[in-house]
N, C-alpha and C positions, 0 to 999 in steps of 0.2 A: 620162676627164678626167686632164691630168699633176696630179702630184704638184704640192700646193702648198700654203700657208697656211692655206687653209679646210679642207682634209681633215687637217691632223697639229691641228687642232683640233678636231674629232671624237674622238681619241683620251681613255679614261675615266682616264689613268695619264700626267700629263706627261713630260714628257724633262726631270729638274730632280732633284736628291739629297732638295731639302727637300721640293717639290713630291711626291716618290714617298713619301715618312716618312709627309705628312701625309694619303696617301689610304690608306698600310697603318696609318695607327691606326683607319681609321674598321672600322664592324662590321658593313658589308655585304659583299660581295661584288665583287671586282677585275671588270667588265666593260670588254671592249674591242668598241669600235663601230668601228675600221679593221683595218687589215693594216698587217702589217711591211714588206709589200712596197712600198707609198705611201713607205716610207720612203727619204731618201739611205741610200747602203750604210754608210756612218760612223755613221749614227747607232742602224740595226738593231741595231749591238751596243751599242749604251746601253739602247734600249728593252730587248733582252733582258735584259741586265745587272738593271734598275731594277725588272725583273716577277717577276725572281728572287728579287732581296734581299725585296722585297716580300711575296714568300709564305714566305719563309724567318720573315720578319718578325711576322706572321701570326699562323707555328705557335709559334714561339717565345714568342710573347705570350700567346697562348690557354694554353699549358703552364705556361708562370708564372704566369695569373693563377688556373687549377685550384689549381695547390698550394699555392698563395699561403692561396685560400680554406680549401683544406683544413689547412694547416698552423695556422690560424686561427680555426678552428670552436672553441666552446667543449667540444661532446661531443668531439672527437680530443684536445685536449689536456689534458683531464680523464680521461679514459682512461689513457694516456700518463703521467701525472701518478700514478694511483695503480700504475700497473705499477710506477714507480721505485720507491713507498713499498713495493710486495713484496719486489722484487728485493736492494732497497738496507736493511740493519738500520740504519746510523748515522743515513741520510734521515728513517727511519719513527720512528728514537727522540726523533727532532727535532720531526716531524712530532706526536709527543701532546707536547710541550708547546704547541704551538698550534691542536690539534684539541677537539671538543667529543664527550662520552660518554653514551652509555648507557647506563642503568645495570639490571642481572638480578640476580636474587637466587635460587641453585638454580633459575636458567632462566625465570624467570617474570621479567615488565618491569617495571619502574618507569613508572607511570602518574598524573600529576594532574586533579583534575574541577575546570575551573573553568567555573562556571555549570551547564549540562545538557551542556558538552562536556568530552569528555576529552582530554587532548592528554600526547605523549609530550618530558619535558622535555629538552634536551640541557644537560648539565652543562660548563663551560670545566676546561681542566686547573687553575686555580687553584683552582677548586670542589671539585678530586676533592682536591686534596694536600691542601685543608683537612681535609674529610669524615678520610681517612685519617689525618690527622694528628689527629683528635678520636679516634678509635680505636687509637690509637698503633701504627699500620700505618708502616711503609716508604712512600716513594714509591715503591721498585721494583717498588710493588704494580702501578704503569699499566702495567708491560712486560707484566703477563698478561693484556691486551686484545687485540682484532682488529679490525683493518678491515673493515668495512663498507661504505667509499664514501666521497662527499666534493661536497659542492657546488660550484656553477659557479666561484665564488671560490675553487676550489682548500682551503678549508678540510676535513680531514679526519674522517670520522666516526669515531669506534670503539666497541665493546661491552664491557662489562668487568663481569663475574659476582661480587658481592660474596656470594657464599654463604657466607661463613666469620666474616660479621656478624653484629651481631645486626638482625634483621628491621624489627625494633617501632621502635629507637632512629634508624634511617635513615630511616623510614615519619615520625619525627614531629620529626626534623629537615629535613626537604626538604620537608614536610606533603605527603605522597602517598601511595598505596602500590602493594605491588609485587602484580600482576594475573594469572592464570593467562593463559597466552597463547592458549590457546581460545575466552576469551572476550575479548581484549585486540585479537584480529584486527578484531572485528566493531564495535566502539567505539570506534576512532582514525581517524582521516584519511586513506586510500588509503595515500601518499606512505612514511606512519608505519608504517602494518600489513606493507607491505613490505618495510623496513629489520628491522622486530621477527623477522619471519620467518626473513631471511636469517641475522640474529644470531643467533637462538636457537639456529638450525641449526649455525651456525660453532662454538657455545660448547660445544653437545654433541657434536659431532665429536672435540674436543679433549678434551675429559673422558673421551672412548670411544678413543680411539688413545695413550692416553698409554705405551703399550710396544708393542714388533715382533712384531711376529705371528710372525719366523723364530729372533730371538733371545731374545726376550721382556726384551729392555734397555730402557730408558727411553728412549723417544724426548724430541725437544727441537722445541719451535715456532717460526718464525722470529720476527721482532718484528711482522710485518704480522700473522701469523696465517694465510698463506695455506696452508701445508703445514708439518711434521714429518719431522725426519731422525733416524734409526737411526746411531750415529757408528759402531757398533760390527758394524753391516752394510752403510752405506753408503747402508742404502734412504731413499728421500725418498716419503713419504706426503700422497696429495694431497685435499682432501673432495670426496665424493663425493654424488653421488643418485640416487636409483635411480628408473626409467621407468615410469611409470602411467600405463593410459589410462584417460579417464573418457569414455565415450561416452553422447549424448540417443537412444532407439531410438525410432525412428516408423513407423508403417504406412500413413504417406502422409497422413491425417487426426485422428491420437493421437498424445500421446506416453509413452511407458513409464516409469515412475517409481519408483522403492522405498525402501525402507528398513530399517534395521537396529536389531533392540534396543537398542542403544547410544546412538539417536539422539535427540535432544529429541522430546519428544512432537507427534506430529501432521508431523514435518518428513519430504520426500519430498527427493529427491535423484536425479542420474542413476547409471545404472551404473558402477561403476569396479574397477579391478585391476592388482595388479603384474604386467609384464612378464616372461617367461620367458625364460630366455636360449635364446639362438637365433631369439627371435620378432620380426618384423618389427612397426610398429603395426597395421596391418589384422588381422593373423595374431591378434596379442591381441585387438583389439575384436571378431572374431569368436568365441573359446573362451570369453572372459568370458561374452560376452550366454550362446552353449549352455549353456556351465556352468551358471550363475545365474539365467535362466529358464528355458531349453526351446527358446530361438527362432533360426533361422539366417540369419543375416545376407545381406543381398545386394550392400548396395554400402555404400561410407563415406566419406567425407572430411572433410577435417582441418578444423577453425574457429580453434582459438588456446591458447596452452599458459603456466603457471603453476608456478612456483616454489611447496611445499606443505610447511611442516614437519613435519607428520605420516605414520606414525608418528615419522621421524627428518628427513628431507630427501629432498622427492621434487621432481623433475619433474609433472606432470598436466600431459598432453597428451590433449588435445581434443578428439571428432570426433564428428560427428553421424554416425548408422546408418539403413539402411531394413530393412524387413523385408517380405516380402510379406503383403499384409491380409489375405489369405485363409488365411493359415496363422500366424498372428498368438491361439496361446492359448498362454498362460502357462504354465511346470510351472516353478514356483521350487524354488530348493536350499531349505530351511526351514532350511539349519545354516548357511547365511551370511545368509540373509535375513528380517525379517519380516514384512514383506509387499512383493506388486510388483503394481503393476495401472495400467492404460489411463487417462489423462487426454485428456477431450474439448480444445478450445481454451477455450470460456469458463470451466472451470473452473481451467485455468491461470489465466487469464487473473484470475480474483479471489484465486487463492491467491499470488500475487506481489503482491499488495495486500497480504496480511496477515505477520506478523514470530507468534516466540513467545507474545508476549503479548496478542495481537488475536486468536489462533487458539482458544482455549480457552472453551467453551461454556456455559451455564447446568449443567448437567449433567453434567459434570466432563470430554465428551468432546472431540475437537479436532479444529478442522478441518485440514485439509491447507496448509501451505503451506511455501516453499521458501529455502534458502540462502541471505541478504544477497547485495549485488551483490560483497561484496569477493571471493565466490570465484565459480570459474570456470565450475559451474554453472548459478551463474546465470545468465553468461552465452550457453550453448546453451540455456536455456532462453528465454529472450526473443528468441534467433535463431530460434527455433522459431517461437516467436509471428506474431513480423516475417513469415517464409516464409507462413504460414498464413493470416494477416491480408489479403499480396498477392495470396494465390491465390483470395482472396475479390470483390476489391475489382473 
């Protein structure tokens, strides 16, 4: 058939500047149902022309409207946002007159109960000058806070350690008091239990690095609190944590559980240990478990990992273990452990029912049960569950 009317109508992409705009905004895909060849020779080079700007158009679009989103996200620009309050001293000294605090006392939180809940207050900077100002403190007292974080509003958190207070008199002006954070983890609100963590950690870092370990000068914090510099070495000290793994061991239908005198009565927990340097993770969830029971690891992988402030700021990272069932008997270390032994599934399965206070017997003895969900624990332990439940079903 000659070229004619009816065929340059078939074409998916007009011969037109607006007409081509208005089929590269759309968000399918450029389809051509003719050939260029159908076409007069004058107009092949418009078609081309028009198919070009068109994908050029496209990509250009698709790229802007990526960055667009991402420059736009509230997580990127809260990020972003407290990077400046690290970076920048004048920003961040700006930033606690319009941030809300936290308040420690020798490291322990500030905590109020209202009703049967506990909840972790934040204080407004106007709140702190007062406070301070009733103790006839300086306001340059806020400069020895830390950053913590900052909600979506860009509003800033921070921590600030009034240990040089008195206890009683802050405890029955704010009516709250201040909590051992052992048990401050397990009694606040997720959200909460992990800001108290991090802070705590921050505020003992800082209490433990206050000189150089090369010249033993007083180091200086910046105003975010992110790091400390040596003037007089140059060195910039940054906080640290250090890598633990906690592994669930299972022998396919058990899972291995222990405990340490230290631990509340009746409470089981999984394996865990610091890191060696030079060791990979696998490399430590295998020495731990031989060390500490007797048992040789066969395969592992990773479930999910936790910021821990005990003893100082750890890592705990995660990993479920197997062990073959057949060579699955215990020989525990008795100087790190006291006791470690085999859980069937349903008896997990009631001891994640029970907390401290449900465990404890007519008879003074206690049943077994395990870690709040706020730690990490407990989460390989109900992955366990979960696993064993399927393999049932």
């Amino acid at each position: 058939m000659a070229p004619g009317g009816a065929e340059r109508s078939r074409l998916a992409v007009p011969l037109g500047g607006a007409g081509a705009a208005g089929s590269a905004r759309g968000s399918g895909p450029l389809v051509l149902r003719g050939h260029r060849s159908f076409l007069p020779h004058g107009a092949q080079y418009s078609y081309l022309w028009v198919l070009v700007m068109a994908v050029v158009y496209q990509a250009v679009y698709r790229r802007t409207a990526s960055l667009f989103c991402r420059l736009h996200s509230t997580y990127v620009r809260k990020m972003r946002y407290l990077n400046e309050l690290k970076e920048d001293d004048t920003l961040c000294r700006q930033a606690q007159n319009s941030g809300t605090f936290f308040l420690f006392h020798n490291l322990s939180p500030f905590l109020q109960k209202v009703g049967k809940k506990y909840l972790v207050p934040q204080l407004s900077a106007a709140e702190m000058k007062r406070i301070l100002k009733k103790f006839r403190e300086t306001e340059q007292q806020i400069e020895k806070s830390v950053l913590i974080g900052c909600s979506d509003e860009h509003v800033p958190h921070f921590a600030l350690d009034l240990g040089a207070l008195d206890k009683s008199v802050i405890e029955s002006e704010l009516k709250g008091s201040f909590t051992d954070l052992r048990k401050a983890l397990f009694i606040v609100d997720g959200k909460d239990s992990s800001l108290m963590a991090s802070a705590q950690s921050l505020l003992r870092w800082h209490d433990s690095h206050q000189y150089c370990s090369k010249t033993g000068q007083p180091t200086q914090k910046n105003m975010a609190g992110s790091k400390r510099v040596c003037h007089a070495s140059g060195i910039t000290y940054y906080p640290q944590m250090s890598p633990v793994v906690i592994t669930l061991v299972s022998d396919g239908s058990r899972c291995l559980l222990t405990r340490q005198p230290s631990f509340p009565k009746g409470m089981y927990t999984a394996l865990s240990g610091f890191c060696d340097i030079g060791e990979n993770v696998e490399e430590a969830v295998q020495r731990e478990v031989a060390e500490e029971v007797g048992l040789e690891v066969e395969s592992v992988w990773y479930s999910a990992s936790q910021h821990w402030p005990f003893p100082s700021s750890s890592l705990m990272i995660a990993c479920h273990s197997l062990v073959r069932a057949q060579e699955a008997e215990i020989s525990m270390d008795s100087l790190e452990l006291e006791e470690a032994r085999w859980f069937g599934l349903e008896e997990v399965v009631e001891g994640l029912k029970r907390d401290h206070g449900s465990s404890k017997q007519d008879n003074g003895s206690f049943l077994p049960w395990f870690p709040p969900k706020q730690a990490i624990a407990h989460q390989l332990i109900c992955e366990w569950v979960q696993q064993q439940t399927s393999q049932l079903a």
